[in-house]
C-alpha positions in Angstrom: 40.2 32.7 -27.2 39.3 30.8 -24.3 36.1 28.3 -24.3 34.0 27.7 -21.4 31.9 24.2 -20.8 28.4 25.0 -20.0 25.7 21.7 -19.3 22.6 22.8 -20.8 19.2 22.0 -19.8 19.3 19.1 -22.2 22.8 17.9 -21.1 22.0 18.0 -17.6 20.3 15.0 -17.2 22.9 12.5 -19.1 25.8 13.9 -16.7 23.8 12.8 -13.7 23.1 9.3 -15.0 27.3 9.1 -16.0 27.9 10.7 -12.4 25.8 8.5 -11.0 27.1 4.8 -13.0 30.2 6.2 -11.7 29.4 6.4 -8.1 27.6 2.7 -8.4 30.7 1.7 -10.0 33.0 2.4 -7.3 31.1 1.3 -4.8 30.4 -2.1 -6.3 34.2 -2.4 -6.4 34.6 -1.4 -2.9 32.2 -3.8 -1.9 33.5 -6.9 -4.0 36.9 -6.0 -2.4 35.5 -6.7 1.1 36.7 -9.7 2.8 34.2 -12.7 1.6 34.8 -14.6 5.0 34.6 -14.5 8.2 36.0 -16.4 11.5 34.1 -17.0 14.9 35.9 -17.6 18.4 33.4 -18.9 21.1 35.6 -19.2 24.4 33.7 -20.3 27.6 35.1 -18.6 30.7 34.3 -20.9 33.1 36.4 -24.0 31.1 33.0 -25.7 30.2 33.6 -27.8 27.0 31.0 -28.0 24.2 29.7 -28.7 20.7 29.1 -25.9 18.1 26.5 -26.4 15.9 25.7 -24.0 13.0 22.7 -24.0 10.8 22.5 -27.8 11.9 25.8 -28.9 11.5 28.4 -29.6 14.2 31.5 -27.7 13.4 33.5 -30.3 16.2 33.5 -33.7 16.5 35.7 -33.1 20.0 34.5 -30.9 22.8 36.6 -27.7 23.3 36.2 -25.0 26.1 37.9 -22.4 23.5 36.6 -22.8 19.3 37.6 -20.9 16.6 36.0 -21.9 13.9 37.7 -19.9 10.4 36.3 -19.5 6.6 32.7 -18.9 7.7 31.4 -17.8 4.1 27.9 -16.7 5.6 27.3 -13.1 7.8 24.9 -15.1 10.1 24.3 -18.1 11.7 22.0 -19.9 14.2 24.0 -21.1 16.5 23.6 -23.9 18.9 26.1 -24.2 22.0 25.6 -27.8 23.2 27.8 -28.6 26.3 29.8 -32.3 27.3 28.3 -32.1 30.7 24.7 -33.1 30.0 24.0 -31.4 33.3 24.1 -27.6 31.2 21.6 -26.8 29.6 22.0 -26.3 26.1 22.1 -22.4 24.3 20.8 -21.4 21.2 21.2 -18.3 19.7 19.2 -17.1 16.5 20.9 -14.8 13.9 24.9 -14.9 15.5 26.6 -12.3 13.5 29.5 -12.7 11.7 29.9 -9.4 9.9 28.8 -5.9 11.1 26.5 -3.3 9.7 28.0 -3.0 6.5 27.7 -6.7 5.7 31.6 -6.8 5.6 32.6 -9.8 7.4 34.6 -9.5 10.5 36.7 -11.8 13.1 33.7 -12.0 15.6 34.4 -13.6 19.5 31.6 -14.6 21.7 31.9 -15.8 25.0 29.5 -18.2 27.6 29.2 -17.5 30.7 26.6 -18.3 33.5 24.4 -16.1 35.4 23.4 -16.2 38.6 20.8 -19.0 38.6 23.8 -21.6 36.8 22.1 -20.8 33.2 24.7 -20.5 30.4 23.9 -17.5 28.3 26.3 -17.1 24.6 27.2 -13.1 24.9 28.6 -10.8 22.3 32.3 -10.4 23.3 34.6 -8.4 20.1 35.2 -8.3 16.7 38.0 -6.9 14.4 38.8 -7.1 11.2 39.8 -10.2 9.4 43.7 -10.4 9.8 45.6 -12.8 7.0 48.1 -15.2 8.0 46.7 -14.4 11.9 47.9 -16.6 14.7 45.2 -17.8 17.3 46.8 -17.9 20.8 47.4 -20.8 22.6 45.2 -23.0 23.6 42.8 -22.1 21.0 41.4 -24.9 19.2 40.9 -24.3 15.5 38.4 -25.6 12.6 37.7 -25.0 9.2 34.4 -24.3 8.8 32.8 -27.7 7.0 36.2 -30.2 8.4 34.8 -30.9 12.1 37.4 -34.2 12.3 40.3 -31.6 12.0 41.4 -29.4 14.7 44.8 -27.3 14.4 46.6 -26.7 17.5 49.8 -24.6 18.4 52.7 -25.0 16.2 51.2 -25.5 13.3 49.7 -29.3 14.9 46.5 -30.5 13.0 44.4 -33.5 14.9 42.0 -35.7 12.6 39.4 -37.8 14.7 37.9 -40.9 13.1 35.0 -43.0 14.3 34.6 -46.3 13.0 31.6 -48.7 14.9 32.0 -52.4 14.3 28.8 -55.0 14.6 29.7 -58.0 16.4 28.9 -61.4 15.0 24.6 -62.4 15.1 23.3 -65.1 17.0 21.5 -67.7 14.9 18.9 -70.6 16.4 17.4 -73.0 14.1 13.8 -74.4 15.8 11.9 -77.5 14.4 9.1 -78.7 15.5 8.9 -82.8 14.5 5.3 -83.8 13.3 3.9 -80.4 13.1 6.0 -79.9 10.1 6.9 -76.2 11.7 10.4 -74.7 11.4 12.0 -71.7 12.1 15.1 -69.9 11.9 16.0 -66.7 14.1 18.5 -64.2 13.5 19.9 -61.9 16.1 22.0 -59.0 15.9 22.8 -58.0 19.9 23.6 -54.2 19.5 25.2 -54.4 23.0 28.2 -56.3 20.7 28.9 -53.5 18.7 32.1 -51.4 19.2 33.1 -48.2 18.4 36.7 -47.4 18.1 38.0 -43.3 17.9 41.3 -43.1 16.5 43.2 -39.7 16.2 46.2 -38.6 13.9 48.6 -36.2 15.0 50.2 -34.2 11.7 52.6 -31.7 12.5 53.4 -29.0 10.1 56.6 -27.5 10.3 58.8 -24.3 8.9 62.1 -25.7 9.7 64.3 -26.5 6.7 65.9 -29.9 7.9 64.0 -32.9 6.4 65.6 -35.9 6.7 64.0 -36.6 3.4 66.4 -34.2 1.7 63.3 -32.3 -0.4 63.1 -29.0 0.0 59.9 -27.6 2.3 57.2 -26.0 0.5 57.4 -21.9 0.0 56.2 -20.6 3.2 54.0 -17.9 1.1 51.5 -20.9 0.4 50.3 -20.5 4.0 49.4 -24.0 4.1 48.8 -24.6 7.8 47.6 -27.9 7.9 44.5 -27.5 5.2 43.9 -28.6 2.6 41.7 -26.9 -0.1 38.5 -26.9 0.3 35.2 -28.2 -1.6 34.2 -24.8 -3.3 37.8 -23.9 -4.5 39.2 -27.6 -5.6 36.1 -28.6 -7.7 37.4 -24.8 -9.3 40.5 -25.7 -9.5 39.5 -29.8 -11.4 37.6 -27.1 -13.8 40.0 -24.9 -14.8 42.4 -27.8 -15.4 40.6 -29.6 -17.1 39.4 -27.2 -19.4 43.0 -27.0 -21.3 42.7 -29.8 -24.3 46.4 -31.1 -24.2 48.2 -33.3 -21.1 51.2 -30.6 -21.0 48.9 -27.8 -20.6 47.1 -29.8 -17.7 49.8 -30.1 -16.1 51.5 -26.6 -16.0 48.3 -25.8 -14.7 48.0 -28.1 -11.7 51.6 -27.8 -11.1 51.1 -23.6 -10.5 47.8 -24.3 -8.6 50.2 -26.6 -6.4 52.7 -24.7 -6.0 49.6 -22.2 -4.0 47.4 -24.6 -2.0 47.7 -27.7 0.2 45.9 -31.0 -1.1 44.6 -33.6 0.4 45.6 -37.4 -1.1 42.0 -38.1 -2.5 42.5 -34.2 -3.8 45.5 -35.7 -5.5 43.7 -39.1 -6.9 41.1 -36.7 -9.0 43.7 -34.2 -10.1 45.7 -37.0 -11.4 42.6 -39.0 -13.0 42.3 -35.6 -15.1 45.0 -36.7 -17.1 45.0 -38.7 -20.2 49.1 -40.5 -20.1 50.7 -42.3 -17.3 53.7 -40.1 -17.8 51.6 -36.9 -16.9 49.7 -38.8 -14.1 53.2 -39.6 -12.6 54.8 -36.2 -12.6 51.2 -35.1 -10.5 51.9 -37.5 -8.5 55.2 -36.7 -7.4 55.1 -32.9 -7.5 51.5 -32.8 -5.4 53.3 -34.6 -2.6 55.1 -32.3 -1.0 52.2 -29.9 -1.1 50.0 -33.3 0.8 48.6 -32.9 4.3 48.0 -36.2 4.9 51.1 -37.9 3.5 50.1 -41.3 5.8 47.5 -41.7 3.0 49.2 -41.2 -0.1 49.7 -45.0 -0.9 46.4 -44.8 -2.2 47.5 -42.3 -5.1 49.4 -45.8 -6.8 45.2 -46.8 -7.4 45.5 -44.3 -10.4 48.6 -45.9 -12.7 47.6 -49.2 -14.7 51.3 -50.2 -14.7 53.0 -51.4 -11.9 56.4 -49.8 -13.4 54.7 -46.3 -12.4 53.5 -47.6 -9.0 57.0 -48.8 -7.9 58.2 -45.3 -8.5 56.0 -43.2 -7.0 56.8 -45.2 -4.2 60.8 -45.0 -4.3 59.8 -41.1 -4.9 57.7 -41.2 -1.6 60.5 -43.1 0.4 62.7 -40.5 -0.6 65.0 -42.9 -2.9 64.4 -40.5 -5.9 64.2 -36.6 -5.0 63.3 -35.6 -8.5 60.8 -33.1 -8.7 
C-alpha cells in the first residue's frame, strides 16, 4: 500500500519557514565564501608619477606612474591621486569601488589621464576577479595595503624606504649685562641644520634552490613574496599560540603557522617572547628564520635570550655554521 505526503493547512506554514532557513543558509555560505579582499591598479597613461592616498593615508612613500596596491579589505574608498609635479593639480575621487554590485570584491584598475584643458581626471578602466598567486606585469609597482615603505618589483624584488631627519647641533649665547644685574641665556635650534637622510633596502626573493648557505628554500606553496604577515592575522596568530598552556604545544603551533606565512624579525621577537624556556625560545628562533623577510635585521632576535650561550648560537645558526632545523 503505497502512502502519499500531503502538507496540510497547518503544515504549510512550518515548510516555508524550513524552505526558507534553507535558502538563507545557502546564501550566507555563498556569501562568506566570497573573496574578503580586494586589489587596486591605478596606472597613469601619460607616465605622470604620484601619491595614493586612501581614506587619509598614503599607500606610497615613493612616487610611481603605475600602483597596485593589494589586500584592500574595504569595497570603497576615497581616493586622493596627489602628483610629484606640483604643477598637476591634484584628483580626488569620492567612493572608488573596489568590489562590484554584489559587494564581492574584485581586482579593480583605474587609470589618469588628462583632458583637453591639461586637467587630470582618475577614470574607471577594468576589473576581474581576484586571481591567487597572480603576477602583476612589469613595471608595476606593488604595495600591501597599510606597508607604504615596501614596494615589490619584478622577480620577486621588495624595496623598503626609510626616512630618518637629524637636528644639527643649537647655537647657545650667554648675555650679561654688568651693573644692571641682567642675564640671559639664548638657545637656538637653526632648522636650516637639520638633515634628512632616505635610505632604501633592496631584498630579493628567490625560487632557485642553490643557497650558498646550504638550508633548504622555504616550500614554494607558502607564497611568501616578499611579505610578511600582516597586523590583523599575526596578532591572530600571537593568540592562538598563546592560548595552548605548555612550551611544547607553543611551539608545534608556531612552527606549523611558520611553516604557512612569512615573518618579519620584530614578528619573530614577540613570537619568541611567548615562550616561557630558553630552549623553546631558541628553537623559534632558528626555525622562523628561514621563513624572515628581512634577514639584515635578525640580530636583534639575540635581545630575547638572557644567556649569552643561546645568543652565540643563534648566531653560528644565522651564519650558516650549524644548519639544524
Amino acid at each position: 500500500m503505497e502512502h502519499m505526503f500531503v502538507i496540510t493547512g497547518t503544515e504549510k506554514p512550518y515548510f516555508m519557514k524550513q524552505l526558507l532557513l534553507a535558502s538563507l543558509l545557502c546564501t550566507s555560505s555563498l556569501i562568506f565564501a566570497q573573496q574578503r579582499t580586494g586589489n587596486l591598479t591605478i596606472f597613469s597613461e601619460d607616465g605622470d608619477k604620484f601619491y595614493l592616498v586612501l581614506n587619509g593615508e598614503k599607500q606610497n612613500e615613493q612616487p610611481q606612474s603605475n600602483l597596485r596596491v593589494e589586500e584592500l579589505p574595504q569595497p570603497y574608498y576615497n581616493a586622493r591621486i596627489v602628483f610629484a609635479d606640483p604643477n598637476i593639480a591634484p584628483v580626488s575621487k569620492n567612493n572608488l569601488m573596489i568590489a562590484d554590485v554584489d559587494n564581492k570584491m574584485m581586482d579593480v584598475t583605474y587609470k589618469i589621464r588628462k583632458d583637453k584643458t591639461g586637467k587630470a581626471k582618475l577614470n574607471y578602466f577594468s576589473s576581474i576577479e581576484v586571481e591567487p598567486n597572480y603576477i602583476p606585469p612589469s613595471g608595476v609597482c606593488v604595495y600591501r595595503y597599510g606597508m607604504p615603505s615596501q614596494v615589490r618589483i619584478s622577480n620577486g624584488t621588495v624595496l623598503t624606504t626609510t626616512t630618518t631627519t637629524t637636528t644639527g647641533e643649537s647655537v647657545s649665547a650667554n648675555v650679561n649685562m654688568n651693573g644692571m644685574g641682567i642675564g640671559m641665556n639664548v638657545t637656538i635650534n637653526d632648522p636650516l641644520m637639520q638633515t634628512t637622510t632616505t635610505t632604501t633596502t633592496t631584498t630579493t626573493t628567490s625560487s632557485g634552490s642553490n643557497h650558498s648557505d646550504n638550508r633548504p628554500s622555504p616550500p614554494k606553496e607558502r607564497g611568501c613574496n616578499g611579505w610578511p604577515m600582516n597586523s590583523s592575522d599575526f596578532n591572530a596568530a600571537l593568540k592562538t599560540i598563546g592560548n595552548s598552556s605548555f612550551d611544547e604545544t607553543k611551539v608545534s603551533t608556531a612552527k606549523a603557522i611558520l611553516s604557512k606565512n612569512c615573518v618579519s624579525a620584530e614578528q619573530v621577537i614577540k613570537l619568541c617572547n611567548l615562550f616561557s624556556f630558553e630552549d623553546s625560545k631558541l628553537t623559534i628562533a632558528k626555525f622562523a628564520y628561514r621563513y624572515t623577510t628581512d634577514k639584515k635585521n635578525y640580530f636583534k632576535v639575540n635581545d630575547v635570550f638572557s644567556f649569552s650561550s643561546s645568543k652565540e648560537e643563534l648566531n653560528r645558526f644565522v651564519s650558516g655554521e650549524d644548519s639544524d632545523q
